[in-house]
N, C-alpha and C positions, 0 to 999 in steps of 0.2 A: 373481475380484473382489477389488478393494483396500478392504480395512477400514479405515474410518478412525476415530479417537479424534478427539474435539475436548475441549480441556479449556478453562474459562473459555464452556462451552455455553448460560449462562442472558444471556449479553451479546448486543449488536447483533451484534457480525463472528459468536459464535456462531448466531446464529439464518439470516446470512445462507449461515454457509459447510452446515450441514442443508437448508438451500430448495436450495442450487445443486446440492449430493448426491443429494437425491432425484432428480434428473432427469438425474444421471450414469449412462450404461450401463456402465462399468468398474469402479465404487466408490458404497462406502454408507457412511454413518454407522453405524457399532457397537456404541461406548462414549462416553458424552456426561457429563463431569464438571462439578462446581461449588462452591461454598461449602455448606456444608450448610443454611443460612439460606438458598439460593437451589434448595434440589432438587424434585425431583416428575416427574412426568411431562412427557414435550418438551410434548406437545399441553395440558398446564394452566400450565406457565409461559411457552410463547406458541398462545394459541388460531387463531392461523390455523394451525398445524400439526395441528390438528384432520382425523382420519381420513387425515391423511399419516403421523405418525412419531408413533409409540406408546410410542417408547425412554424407559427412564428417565434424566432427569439424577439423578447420584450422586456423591456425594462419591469422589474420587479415590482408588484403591487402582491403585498400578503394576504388581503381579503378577496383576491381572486384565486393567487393560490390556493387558500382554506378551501375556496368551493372545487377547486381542480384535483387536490390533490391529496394521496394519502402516505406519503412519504416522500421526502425529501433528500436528495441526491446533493449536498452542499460543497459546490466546486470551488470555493472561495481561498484567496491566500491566508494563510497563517497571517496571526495580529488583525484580517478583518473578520474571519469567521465567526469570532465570541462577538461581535457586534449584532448579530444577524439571528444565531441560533436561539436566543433564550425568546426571542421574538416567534421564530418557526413555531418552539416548540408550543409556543402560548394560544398559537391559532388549530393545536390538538391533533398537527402532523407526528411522525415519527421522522426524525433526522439520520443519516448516514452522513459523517461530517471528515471530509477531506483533508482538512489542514492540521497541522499540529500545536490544534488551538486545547485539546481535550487529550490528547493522549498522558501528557506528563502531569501522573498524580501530585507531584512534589511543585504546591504554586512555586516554592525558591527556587527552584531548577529549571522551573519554566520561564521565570523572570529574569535568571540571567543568562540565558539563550535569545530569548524572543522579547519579552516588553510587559509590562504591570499586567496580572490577569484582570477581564473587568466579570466575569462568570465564572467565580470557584464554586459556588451551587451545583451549576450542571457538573461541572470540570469532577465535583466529587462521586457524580453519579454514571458517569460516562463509561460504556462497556468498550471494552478493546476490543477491538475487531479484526482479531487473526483465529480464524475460526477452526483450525487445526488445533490450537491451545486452549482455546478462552468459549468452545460452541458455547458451552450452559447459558455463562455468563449475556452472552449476544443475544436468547430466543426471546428473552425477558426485559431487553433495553429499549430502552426508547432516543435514546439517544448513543449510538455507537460510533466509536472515535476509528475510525480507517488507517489501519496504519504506514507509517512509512514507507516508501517503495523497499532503500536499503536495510531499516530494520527488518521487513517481510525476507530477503532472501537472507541474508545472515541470521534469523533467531532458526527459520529453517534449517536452514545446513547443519545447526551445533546442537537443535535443543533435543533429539535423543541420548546425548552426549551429558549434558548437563540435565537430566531428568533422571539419569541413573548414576551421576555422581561422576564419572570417569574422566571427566577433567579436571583439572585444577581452574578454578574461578579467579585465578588472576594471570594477569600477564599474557591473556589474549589478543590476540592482533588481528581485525577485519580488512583486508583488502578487496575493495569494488571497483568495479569499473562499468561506466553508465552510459548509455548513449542520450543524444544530444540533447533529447525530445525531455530529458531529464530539467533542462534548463527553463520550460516553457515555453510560451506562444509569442510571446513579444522579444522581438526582435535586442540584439547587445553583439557587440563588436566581439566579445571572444568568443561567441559563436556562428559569427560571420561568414562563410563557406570559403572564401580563402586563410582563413585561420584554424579554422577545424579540419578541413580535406590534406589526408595524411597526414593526421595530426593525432597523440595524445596527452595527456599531462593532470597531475595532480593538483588538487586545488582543497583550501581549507585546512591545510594541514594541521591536525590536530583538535580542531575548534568544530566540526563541522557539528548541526543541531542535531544530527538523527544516533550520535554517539552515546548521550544519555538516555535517550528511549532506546538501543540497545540492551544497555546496561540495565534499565529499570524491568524489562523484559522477560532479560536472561538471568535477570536475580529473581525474579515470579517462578520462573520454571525452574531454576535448583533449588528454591528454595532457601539461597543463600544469597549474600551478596556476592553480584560480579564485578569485576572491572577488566576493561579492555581500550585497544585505540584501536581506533575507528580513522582509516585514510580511505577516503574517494579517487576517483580519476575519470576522467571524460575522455570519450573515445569516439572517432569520426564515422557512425553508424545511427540510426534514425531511432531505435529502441530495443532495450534490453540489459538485463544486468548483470552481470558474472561475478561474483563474491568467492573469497579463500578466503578462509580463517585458520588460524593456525594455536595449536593449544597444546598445553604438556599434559600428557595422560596421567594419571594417580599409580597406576600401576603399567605393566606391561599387556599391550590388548593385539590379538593377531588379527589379519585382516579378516578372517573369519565370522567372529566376533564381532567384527563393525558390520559389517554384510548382514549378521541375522539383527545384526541389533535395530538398524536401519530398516528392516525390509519388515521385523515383527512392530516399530515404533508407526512406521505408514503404510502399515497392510489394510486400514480401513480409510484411507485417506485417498480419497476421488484426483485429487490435484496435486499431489503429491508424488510425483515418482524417483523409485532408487536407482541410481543407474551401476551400471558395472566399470565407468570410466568419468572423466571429467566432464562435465556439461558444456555444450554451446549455447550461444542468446538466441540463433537463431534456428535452432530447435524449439524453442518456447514463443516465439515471435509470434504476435495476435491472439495467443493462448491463453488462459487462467491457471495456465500449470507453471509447477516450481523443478526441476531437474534438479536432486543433488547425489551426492558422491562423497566420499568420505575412505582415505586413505591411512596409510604409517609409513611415516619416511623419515630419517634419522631421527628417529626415537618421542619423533611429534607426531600428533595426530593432523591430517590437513583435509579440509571440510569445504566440498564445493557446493554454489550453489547457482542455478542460471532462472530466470525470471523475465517476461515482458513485465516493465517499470511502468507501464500506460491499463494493464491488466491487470495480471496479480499483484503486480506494485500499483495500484489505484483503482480503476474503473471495475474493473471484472471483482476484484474483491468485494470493494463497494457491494454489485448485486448479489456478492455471494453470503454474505452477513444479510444484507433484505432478504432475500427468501431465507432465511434464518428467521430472521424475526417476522417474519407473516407465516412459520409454519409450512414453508414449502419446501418439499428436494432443493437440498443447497447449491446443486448443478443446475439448475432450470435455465436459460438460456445459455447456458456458459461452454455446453457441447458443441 
């Protein structure tokens, strides 16, 4: 049985990646850490875990971890995870790391989004963890960087697309939209329930972090450099993410053509499905699955994609890179 540590236990991904554990037959939660302001029992700091998991969250000691645990579930925000991880990994765990402390190879690109890196070591050793594009790279890491909720459903929707050349690599446009759960656990007044209830709106315009791990992404999988703009929006619904992209094709491509190209690019792909129309969030809701779809409508190609942002966008992913890297069926809890 694989032990796992989840630390940052008392947040959403922590509560999602305990729900998806319990029902794993290879691995269990063992050591569940947190803020000391945030400890107590899994089952009193979220009561549907009631008469499931009886573990205590506690404040972090790594030489108990070491003895509990053999991979690490790292719930932590971006700018605190590289304090934490070069640590984990010294105590001889294998990491699965949550924040977008490891994903961006480029330290200058990281630092002017996020804040000085203080572990380019790991940062240069760190497997990406979208295991649709990157499996090889992830069975062999010891340290795999999780990726973004919205890079997960946008490099989806596009990358048959840009693996076979057929779009032009500039001038792409990502539109998402993300429910609320997007925001986090702690509490902020623009997410306040008289502020969001019948409520949408854009936010970040232009700036947002997860736009350059797009781009670095989707320049992996052409093989060339990409560029794109990347706009969010928040929408009054608990989780899920809906992505259109929009791109100009290289030549003329009939829908046909996109149907087998789609359906021959994720015919081996467990979590992956093509649809024949646009996705909903709430087709995918509590799932590890990705819905996309992919259209031609004046003379653009337009690429959906629908996603649980607590799942496939974090948690579920997460365990789907671990049994990766322990050698298991990548689905193993995740049905």
């Amino acid at each position: 049985m694989i032990r796992v540590a989840i630390i940052g236990a008392s947040g959403y991904t922590g509560l999602d990646s305990i729900e998806i554990l319990l029902n794993h037959p290879q691995a269990e939660p063992t050591y569940l850490t947190a803020l000391p302001e945030e400890c107590g029992r899994a089952s009193e700091v979220f009561p549907r875990l009631r008469g499931r998991c009886e573990l205590a969250i506690e404040p972090l000691d790594f030489d108990k971890l070491a003895d509990l645990a053999d991979v690490v579930l790292c719930c932590l925000p971006h700018k605190v995870s590289m304090g934490f991880v070069p640590k984990l990994l010294a105590t001889g765990v294998k990491v699965i790391d949550f924040s977008a402390d490891y994903r961006l190879k480029d330290v200058v690109v990281y630092e002017r989004f996020y804040q000085p890196h203080t572990d380019p070591d790991n940062l240069a050793h760190a497997a990406y963890g979208l295991p649709e594009l990157f499996r090889e790279s992830i069975r062999d890491a010891r340290l795999v960087a999780n990726p973004g909720c919205f890079p997960t459903g946008a490099i989806l929707a596009i990358a048959p697309l840009l693996r076979h050349g057929l779009i032009r690599t500039e001038g792409l446009v990502v539109n998402a939209l993300t429910g609320v759960s997007g925001g986090g656990k702690n509490p902020s007044a623009v997410f306040h329930y008289p502020n969001m209830n019948e409520n949408a709106f854009a936010y970040k315009v232009g700036t947002h972090r997860h736009m350059p791990e797009m781009e670095q992404v989707a320049s992996e999988v052409a093989g060339r450099p990409v560029s794109l703009l990347f706009q969010p929006h928040v929408g009054p619904f608990d989780r899920g993410i809906l992505s259109s992209v929009y791109a100009d094709p290289v030549r003329k491509v009939a829908q046909k053509d996109l149907d087998d190209l789609y359906r021959t690019f994720y015919a081996h792909e467990h979590f992956v499905r093509v649809l024949d129309a646009p996705p909903g969030v709430k087709h995918v809701a509590r799932t590890n699955y990705c819905h996309v779809f992919s259209t031609v409508a004046k003379g653009k190609i337009v690429c959906f994609s629908a996603i649980d942002n607590l799942v496939k966008g974090a948690s579920g992913q997460a365990i789907q890179n671990m049994n990766l890297v322990f050698g298991l069926d990548e689905t193993m809890g995740l049905l």
